[in-house]
Each structure stands twice: as structure tokens, then as C-alpha cells.
Backbone as XML, in Angstrom:
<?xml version="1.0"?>
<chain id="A" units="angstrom">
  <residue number="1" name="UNK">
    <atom name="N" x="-33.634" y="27.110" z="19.158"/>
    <atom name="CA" x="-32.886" y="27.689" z="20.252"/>
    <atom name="C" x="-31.813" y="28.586" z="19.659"/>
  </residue>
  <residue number="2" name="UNK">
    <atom name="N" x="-31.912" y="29.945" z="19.919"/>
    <atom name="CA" x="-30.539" y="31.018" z="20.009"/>
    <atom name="C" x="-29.726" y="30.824" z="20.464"/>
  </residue>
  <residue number="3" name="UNK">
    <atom name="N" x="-28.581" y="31.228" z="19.976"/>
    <atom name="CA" x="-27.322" y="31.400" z="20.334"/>
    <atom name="C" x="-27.411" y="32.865" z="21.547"/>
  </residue>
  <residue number="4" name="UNK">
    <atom name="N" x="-28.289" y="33.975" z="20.955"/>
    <atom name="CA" x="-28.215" y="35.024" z="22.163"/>
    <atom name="C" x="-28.330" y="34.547" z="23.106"/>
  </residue>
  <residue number="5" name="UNK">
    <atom name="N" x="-29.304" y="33.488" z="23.696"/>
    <atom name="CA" x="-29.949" y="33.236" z="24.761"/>
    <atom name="C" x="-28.732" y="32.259" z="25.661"/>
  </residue>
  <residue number="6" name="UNK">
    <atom name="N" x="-28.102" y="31.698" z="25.148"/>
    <atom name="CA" x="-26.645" y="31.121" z="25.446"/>
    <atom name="C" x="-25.234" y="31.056" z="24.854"/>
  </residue>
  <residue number="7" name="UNK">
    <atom name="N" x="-24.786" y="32.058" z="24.930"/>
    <atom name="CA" x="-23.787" y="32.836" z="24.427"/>
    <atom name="C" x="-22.625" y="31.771" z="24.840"/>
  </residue>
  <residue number="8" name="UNK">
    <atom name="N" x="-22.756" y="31.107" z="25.478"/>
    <atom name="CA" x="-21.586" y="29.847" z="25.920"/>
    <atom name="C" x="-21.411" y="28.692" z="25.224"/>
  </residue>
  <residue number="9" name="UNK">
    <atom name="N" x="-22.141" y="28.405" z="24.354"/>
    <atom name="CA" x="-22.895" y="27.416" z="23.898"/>
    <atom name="C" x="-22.502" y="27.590" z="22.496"/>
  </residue>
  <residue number="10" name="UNK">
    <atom name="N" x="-21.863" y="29.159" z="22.297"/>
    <atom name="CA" x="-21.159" y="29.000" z="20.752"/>
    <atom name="C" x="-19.472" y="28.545" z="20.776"/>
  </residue>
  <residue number="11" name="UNK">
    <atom name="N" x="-19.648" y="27.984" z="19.589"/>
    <atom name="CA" x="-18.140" y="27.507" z="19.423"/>
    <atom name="C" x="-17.434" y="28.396" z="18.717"/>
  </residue>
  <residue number="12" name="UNK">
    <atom name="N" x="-16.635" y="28.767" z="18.954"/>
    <atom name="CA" x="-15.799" y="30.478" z="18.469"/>
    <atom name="C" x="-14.648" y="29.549" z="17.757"/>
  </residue>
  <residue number="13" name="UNK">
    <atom name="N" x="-14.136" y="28.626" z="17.997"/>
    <atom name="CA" x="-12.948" y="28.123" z="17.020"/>
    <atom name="C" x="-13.578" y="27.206" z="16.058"/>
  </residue>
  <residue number="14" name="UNK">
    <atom name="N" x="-14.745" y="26.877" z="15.815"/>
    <atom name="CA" x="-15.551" y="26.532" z="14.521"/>
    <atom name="C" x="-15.114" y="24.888" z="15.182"/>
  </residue>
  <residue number="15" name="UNK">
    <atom name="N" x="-15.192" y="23.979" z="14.177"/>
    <atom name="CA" x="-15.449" y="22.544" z="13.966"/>
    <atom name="C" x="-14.002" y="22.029" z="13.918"/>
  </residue>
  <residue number="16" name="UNK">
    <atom name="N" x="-13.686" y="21.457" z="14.927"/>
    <atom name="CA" x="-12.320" y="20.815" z="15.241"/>
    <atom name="C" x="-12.338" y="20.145" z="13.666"/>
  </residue>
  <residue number="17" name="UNK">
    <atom name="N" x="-10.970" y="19.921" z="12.751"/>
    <atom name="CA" x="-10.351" y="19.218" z="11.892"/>
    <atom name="C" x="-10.672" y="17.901" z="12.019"/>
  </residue>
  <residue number="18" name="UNK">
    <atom name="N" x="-10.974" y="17.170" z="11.179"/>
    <atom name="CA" x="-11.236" y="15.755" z="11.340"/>
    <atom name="C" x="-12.360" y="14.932" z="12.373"/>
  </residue>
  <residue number="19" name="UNK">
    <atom name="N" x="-13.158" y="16.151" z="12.618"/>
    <atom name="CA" x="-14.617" y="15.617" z="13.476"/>
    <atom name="C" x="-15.850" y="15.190" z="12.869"/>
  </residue>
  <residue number="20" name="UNK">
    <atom name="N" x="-15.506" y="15.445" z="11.361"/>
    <atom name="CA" x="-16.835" y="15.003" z="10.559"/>
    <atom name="C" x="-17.271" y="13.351" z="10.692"/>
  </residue>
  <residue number="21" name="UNK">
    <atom name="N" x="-18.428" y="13.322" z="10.293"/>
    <atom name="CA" x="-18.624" y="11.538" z="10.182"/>
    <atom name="C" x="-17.259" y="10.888" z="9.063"/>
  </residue>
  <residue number="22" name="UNK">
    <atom name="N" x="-17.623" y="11.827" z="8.299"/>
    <atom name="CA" x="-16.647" y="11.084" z="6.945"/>
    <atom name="C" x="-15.414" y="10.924" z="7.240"/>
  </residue>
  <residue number="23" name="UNK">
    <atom name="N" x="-14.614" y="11.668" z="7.989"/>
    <atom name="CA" x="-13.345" y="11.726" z="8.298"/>
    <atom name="C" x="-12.945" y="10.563" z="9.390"/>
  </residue>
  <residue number="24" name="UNK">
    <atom name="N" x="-14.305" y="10.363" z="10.405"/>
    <atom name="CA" x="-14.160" y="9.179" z="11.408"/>
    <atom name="C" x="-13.893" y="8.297" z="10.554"/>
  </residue>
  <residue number="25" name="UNK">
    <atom name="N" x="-15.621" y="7.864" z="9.722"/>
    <atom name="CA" x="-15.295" y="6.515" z="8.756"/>
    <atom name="C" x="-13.628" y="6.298" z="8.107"/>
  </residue>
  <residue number="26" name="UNK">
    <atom name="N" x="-13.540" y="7.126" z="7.185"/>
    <atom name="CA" x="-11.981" y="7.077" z="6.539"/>
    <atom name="C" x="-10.580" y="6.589" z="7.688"/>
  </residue>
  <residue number="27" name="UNK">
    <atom name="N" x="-10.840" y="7.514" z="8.742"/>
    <atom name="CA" x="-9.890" y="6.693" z="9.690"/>
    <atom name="C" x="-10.142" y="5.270" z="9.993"/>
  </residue>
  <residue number="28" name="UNK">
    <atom name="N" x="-11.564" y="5.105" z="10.467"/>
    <atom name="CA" x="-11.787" y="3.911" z="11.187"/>
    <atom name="C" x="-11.445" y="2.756" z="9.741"/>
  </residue>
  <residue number="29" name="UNK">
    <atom name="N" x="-11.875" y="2.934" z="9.093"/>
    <atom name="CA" x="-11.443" y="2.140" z="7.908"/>
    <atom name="C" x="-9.842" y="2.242" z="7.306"/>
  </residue>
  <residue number="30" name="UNK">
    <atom name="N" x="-9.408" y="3.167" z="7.349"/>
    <atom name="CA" x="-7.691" y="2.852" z="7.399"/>
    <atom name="C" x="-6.875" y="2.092" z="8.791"/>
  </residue>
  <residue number="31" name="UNK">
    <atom name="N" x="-7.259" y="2.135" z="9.839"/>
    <atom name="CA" x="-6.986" y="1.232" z="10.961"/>
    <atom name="C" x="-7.500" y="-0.015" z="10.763"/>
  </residue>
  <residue number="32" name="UNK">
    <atom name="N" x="-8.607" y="-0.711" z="10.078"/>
    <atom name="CA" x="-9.035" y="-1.738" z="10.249"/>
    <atom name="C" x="-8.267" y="-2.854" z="8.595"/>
  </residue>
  <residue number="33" name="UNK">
    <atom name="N" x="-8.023" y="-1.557" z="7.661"/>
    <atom name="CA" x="-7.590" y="-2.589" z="6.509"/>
    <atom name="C" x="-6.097" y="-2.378" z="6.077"/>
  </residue>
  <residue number="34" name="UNK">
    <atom name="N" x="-5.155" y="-3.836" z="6.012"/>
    <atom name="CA" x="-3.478" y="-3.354" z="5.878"/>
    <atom name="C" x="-3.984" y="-3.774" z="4.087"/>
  </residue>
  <residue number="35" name="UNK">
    <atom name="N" x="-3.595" y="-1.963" z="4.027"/>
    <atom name="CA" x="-3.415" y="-1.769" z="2.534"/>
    <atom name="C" x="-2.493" y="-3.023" z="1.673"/>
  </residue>
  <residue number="36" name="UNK">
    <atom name="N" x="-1.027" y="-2.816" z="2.242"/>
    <atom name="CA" x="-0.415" y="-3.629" z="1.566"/>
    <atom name="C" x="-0.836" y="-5.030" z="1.447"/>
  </residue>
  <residue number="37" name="UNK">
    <atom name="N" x="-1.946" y="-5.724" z="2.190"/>
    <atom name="CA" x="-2.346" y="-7.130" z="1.871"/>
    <atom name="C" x="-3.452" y="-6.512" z="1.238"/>
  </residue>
  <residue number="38" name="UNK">
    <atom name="N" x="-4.425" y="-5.464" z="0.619"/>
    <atom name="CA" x="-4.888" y="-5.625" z="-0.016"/>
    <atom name="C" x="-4.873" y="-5.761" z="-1.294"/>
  </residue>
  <residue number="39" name="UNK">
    <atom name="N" x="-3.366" y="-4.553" z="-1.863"/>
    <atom name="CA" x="-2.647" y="-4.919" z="-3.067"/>
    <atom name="C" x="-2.453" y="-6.105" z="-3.856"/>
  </residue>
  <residue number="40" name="UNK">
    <atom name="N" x="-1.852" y="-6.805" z="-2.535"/>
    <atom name="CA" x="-1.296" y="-8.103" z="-2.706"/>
    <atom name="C" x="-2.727" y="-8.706" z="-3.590"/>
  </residue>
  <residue number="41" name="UNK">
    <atom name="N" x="-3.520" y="-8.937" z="-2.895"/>
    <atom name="CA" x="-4.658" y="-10.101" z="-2.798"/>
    <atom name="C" x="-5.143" y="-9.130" z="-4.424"/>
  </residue>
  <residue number="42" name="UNK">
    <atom name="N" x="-5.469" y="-8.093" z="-4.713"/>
    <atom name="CA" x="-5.764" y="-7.500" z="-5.524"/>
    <atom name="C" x="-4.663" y="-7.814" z="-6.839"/>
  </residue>
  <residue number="43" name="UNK">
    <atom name="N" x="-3.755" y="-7.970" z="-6.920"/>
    <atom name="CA" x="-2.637" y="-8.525" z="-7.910"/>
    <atom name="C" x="-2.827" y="-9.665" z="-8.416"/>
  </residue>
  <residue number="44" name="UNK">
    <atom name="N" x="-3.512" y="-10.309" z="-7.141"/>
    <atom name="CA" x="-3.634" y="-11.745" z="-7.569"/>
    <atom name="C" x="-4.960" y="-12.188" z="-8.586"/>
  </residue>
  <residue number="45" name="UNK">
    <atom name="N" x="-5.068" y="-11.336" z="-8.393"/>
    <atom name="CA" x="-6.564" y="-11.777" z="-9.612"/>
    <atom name="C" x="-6.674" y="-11.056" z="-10.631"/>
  </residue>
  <residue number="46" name="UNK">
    <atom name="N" x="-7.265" y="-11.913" z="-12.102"/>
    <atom name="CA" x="-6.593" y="-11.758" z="-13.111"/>
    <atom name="C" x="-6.756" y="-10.364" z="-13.680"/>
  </residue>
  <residue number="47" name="UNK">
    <atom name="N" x="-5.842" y="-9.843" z="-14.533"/>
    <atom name="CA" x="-5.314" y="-8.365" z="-14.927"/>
    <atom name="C" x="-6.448" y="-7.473" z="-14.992"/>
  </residue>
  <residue number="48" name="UNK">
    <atom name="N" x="-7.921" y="-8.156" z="-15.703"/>
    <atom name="CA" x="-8.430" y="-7.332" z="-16.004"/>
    <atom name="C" x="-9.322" y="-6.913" z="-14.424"/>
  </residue>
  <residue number="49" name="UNK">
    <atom name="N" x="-9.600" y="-7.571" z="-13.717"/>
    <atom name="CA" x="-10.012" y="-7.281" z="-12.495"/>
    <atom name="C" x="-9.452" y="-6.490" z="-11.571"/>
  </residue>
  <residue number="50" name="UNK">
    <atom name="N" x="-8.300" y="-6.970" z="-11.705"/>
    <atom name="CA" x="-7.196" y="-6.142" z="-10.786"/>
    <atom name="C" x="-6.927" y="-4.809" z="-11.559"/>
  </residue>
  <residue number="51" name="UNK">
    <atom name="N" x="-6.617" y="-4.580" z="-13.084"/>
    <atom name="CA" x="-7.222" y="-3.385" z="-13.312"/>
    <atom name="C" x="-8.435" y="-2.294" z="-12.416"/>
  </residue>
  <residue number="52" name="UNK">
    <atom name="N" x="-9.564" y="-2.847" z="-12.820"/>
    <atom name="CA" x="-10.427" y="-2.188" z="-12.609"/>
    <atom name="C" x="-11.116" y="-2.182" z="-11.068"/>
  </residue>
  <residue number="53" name="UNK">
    <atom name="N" x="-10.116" y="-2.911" z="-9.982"/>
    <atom name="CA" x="-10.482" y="-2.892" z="-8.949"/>
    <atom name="C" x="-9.261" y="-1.557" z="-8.494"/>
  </residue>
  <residue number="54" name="UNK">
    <atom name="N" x="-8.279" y="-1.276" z="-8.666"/>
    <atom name="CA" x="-7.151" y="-0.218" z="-8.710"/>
    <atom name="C" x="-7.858" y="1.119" z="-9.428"/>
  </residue>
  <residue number="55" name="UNK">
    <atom name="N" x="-8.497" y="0.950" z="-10.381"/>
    <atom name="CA" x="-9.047" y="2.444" z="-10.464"/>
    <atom name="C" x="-10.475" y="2.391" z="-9.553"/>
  </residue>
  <residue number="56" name="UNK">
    <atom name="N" x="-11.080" y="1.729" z="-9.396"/>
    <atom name="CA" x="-11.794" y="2.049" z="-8.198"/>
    <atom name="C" x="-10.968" y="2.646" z="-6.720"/>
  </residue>
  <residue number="57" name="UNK">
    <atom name="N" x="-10.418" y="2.110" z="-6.515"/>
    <atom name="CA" x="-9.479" y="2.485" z="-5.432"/>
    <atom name="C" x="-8.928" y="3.662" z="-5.571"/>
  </residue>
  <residue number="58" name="UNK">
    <atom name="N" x="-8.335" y="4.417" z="-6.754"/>
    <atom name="CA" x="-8.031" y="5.614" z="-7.201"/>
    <atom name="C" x="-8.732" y="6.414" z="-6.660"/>
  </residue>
  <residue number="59" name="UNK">
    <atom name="N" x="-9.624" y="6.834" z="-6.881"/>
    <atom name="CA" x="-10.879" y="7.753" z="-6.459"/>
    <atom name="C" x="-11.246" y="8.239" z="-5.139"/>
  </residue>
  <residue number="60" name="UNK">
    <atom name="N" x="-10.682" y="6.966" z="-4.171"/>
    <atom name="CA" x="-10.281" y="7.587" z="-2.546"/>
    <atom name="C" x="-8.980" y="7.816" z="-2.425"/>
  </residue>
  <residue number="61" name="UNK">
    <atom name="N" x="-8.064" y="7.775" z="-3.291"/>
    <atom name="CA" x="-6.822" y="8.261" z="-2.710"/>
    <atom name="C" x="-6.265" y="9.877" z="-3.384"/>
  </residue>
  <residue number="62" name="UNK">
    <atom name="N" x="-6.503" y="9.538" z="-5.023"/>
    <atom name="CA" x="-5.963" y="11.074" z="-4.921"/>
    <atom name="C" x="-7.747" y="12.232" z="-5.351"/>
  </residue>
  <residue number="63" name="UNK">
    <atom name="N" x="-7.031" y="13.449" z="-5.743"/>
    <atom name="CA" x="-8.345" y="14.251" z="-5.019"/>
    <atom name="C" x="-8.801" y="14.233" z="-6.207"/>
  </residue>
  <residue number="64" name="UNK">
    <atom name="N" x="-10.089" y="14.677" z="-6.243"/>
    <atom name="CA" x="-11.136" y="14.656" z="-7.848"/>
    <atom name="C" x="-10.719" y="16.146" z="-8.378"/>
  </residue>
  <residue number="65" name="UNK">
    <atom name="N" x="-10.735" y="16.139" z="-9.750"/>
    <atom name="CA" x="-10.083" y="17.220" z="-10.279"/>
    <atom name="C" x="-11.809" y="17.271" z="-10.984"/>
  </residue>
  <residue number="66" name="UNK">
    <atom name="N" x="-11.840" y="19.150" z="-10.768"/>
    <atom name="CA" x="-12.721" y="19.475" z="-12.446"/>
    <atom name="C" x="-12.251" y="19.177" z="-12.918"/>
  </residue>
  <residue number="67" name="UNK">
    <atom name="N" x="-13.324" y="19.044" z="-14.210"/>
    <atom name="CA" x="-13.340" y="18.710" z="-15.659"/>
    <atom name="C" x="-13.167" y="20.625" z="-15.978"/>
  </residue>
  <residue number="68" name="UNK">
    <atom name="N" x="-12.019" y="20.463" z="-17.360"/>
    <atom name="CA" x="-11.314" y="21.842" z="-17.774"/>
    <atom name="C" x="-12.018" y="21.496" z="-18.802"/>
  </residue>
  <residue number="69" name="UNK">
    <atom name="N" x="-12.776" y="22.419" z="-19.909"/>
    <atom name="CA" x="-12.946" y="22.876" z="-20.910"/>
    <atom name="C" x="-12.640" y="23.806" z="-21.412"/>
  </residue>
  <residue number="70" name="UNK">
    <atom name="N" x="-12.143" y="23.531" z="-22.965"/>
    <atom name="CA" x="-11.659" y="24.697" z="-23.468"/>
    <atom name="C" x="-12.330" y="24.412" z="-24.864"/>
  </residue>
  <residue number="71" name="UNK">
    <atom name="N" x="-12.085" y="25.518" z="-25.608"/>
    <atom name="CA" x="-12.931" y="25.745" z="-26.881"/>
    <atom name="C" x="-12.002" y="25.891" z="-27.913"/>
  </residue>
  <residue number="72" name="UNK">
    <atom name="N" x="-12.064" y="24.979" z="-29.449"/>
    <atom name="CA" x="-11.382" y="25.206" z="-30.327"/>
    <atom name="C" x="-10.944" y="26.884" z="-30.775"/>
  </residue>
  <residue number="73" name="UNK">
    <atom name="N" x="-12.220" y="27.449" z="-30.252"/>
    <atom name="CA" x="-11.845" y="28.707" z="-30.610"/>
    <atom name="C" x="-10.385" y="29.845" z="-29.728"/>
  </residue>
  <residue number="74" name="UNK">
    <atom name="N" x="-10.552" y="29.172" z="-27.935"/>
    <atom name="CA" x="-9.091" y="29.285" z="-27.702"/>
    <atom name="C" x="-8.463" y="29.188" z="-28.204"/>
  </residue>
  <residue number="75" name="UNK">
    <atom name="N" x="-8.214" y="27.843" z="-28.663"/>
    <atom name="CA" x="-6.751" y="27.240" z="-29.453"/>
    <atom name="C" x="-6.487" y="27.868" z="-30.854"/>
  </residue>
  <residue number="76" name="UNK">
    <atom name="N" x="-7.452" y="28.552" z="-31.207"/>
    <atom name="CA" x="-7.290" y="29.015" z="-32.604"/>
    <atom name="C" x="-6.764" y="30.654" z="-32.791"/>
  </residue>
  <residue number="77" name="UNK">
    <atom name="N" x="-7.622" y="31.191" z="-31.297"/>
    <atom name="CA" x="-6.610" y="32.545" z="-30.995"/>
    <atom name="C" x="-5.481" y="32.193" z="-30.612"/>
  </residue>
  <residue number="78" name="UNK">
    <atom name="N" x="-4.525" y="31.380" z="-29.533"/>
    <atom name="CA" x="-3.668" y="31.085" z="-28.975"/>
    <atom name="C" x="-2.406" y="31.018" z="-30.473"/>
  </residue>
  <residue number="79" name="UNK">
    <atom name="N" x="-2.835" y="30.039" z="-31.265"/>
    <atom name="CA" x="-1.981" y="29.914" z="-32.453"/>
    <atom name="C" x="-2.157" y="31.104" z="-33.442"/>
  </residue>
  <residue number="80" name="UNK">
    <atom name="N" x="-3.294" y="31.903" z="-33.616"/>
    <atom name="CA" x="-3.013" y="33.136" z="-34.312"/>
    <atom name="C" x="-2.050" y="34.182" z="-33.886"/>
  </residue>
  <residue number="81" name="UNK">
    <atom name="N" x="-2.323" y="34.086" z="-32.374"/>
    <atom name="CA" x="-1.370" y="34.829" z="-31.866"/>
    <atom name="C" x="-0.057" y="34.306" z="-31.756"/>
  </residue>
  <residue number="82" name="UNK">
    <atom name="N" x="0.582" y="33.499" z="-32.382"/>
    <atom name="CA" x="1.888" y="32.816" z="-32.350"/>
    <atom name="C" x="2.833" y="34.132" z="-32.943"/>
  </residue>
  <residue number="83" name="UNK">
    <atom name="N" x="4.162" y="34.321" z="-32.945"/>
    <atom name="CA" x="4.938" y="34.874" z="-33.760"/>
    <atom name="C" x="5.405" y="33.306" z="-34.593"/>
  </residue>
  <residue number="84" name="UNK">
    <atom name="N" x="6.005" y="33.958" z="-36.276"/>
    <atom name="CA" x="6.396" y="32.827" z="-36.829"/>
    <atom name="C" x="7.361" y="32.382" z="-36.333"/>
  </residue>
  <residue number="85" name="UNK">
    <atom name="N" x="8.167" y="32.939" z="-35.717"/>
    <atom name="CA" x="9.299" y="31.788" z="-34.586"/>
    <atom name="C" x="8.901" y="30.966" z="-33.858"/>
  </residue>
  <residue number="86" name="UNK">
    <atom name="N" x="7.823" y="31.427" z="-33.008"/>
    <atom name="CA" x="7.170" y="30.616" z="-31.992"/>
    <atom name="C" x="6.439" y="29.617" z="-32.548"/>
  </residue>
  <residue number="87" name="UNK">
    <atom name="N" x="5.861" y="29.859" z="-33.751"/>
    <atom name="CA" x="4.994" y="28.477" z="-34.544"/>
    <atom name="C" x="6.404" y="27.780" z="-35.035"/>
  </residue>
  <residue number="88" name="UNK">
    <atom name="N" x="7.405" y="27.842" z="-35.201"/>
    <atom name="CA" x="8.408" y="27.018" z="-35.709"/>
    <atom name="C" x="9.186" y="26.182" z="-34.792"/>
  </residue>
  <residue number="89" name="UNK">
    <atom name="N" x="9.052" y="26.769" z="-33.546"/>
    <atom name="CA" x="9.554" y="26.318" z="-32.485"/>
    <atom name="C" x="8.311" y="25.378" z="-31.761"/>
  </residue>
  <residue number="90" name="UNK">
    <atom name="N" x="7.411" y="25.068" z="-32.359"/>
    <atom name="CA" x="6.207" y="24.487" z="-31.705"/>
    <atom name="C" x="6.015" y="23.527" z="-32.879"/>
  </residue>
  <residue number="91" name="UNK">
    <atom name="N" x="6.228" y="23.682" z="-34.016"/>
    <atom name="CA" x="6.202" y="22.553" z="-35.063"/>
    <atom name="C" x="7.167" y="21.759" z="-34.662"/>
  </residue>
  <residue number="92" name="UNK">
    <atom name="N" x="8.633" y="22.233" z="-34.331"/>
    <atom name="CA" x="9.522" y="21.638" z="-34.098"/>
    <atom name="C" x="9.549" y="20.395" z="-32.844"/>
  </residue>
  <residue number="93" name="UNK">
    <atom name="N" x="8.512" y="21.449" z="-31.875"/>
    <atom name="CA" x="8.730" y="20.306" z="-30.283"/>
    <atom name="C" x="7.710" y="19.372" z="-30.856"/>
  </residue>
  <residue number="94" name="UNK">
    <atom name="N" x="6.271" y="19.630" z="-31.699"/>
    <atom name="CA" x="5.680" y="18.281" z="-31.656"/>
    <atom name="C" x="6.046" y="17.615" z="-32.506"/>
  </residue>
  <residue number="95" name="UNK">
    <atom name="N" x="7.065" y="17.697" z="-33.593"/>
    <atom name="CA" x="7.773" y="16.745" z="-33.906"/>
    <atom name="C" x="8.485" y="15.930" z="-33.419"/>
  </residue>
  <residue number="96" name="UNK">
    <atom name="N" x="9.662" y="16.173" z="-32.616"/>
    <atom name="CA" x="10.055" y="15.717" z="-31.670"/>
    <atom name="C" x="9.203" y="14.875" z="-30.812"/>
  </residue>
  <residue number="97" name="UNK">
    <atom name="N" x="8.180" y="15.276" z="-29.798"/>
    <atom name="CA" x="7.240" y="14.048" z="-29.605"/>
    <atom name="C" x="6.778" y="13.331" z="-30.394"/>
  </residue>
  <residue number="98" name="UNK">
    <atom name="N" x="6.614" y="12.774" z="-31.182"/>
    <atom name="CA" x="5.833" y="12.459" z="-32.180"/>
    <atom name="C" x="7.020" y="11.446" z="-32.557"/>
  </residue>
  <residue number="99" name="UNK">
    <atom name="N" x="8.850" y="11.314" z="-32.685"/>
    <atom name="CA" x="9.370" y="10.786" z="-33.044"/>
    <atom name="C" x="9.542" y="9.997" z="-31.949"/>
  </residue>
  <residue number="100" name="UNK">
    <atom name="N" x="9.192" y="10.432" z="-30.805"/>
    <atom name="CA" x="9.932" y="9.660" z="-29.900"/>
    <atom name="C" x="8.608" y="8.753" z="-29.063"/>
  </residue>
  <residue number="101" name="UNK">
    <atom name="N" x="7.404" y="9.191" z="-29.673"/>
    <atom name="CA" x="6.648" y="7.894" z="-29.200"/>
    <atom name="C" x="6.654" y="6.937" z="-30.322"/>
  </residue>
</chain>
């Protein structure tokens, strides 16, 4: 079926915000579970579980990042192109880290 044939029948402001299935589920499942007793109950069991039940949980809360690659060969123009101040001033800061972990 066309859209010519019923020109009423198109939606001109596209897909209301938050009408997807996924977005229902995610709500309907934040109304049904109090986070803070899940913490709780999640604390309570031993470190290494509760570890790895918290990075599971990670993964729905903040957003998935690409993976960045870069090539030794960047890093090898990046530092050729240093001035010798700037390599002295960069020896200097990762020293500084380096003392202070």
C-alpha cells in the first residue's frame, strides 16, 4: 500500500520519542525494579559476584563507546613532531605521574 493513494496516512512529524518497543521495555522495567534495593541485595553477595554483577549492569546505564585505534606510527609522528621544549615538558609531566602513583 502507497502513501500516494492516502496521503493522510503519512506521519509528517516522524516517530514520536520514546515509542519504540525498546524504550517501552526500559521504562516498563525501570517502574517495576527499585534500583536502590537492587544495589543493596547486590552488595550483599560476595565481592567477586557483586563485582561482576555491577559491570553487567554498566552496559545499560552508560552509553557504549567505539573502540579508538591508533597506530604506533601516529605516536611516532606526534613525538617527531615535538619541539625539544615540548619533549622536555612531556618527560617532565610523565615523570611526575609516575611519582605520584
Amino acid at each position: 500500500m502507497s502513501f500516494a493513494h492516502h496521503p493522510d496516512h503519512i506521519n509528517r512529524k516522524g516517530r514520536p520519542k520514546g515509542s519504540s518497543k525498546a524504550s517501552q521495555l526500559r521504562k516498563a522495567i525501570r517502574e517495576r525494579i527499585d534500583i536502590n534495593q537492587l544495589f543493596d541485595d547486590i552488595n550483599d553477595l560476595p565481592l567477586a559476584a557483586a563485582i561482576k554483577y555491577k559491570i553487567e549492569l554498566i552496559q545499560y546505564v552508560l552509553p557504549r563507546l567505539k573502540a579508538v585505534e591508533t597506530s604506533a606510527n601516529n605516536l611516532n609522528d606526534y613525538l617527531e613532531a615535538l619541539t625539544k621544549q615540548e619533549t622536555i615538558n612531556l618527560i617532565d609531566k610523565l615523570i611526575e605521574q609516575l611519582e605520584r602513583d
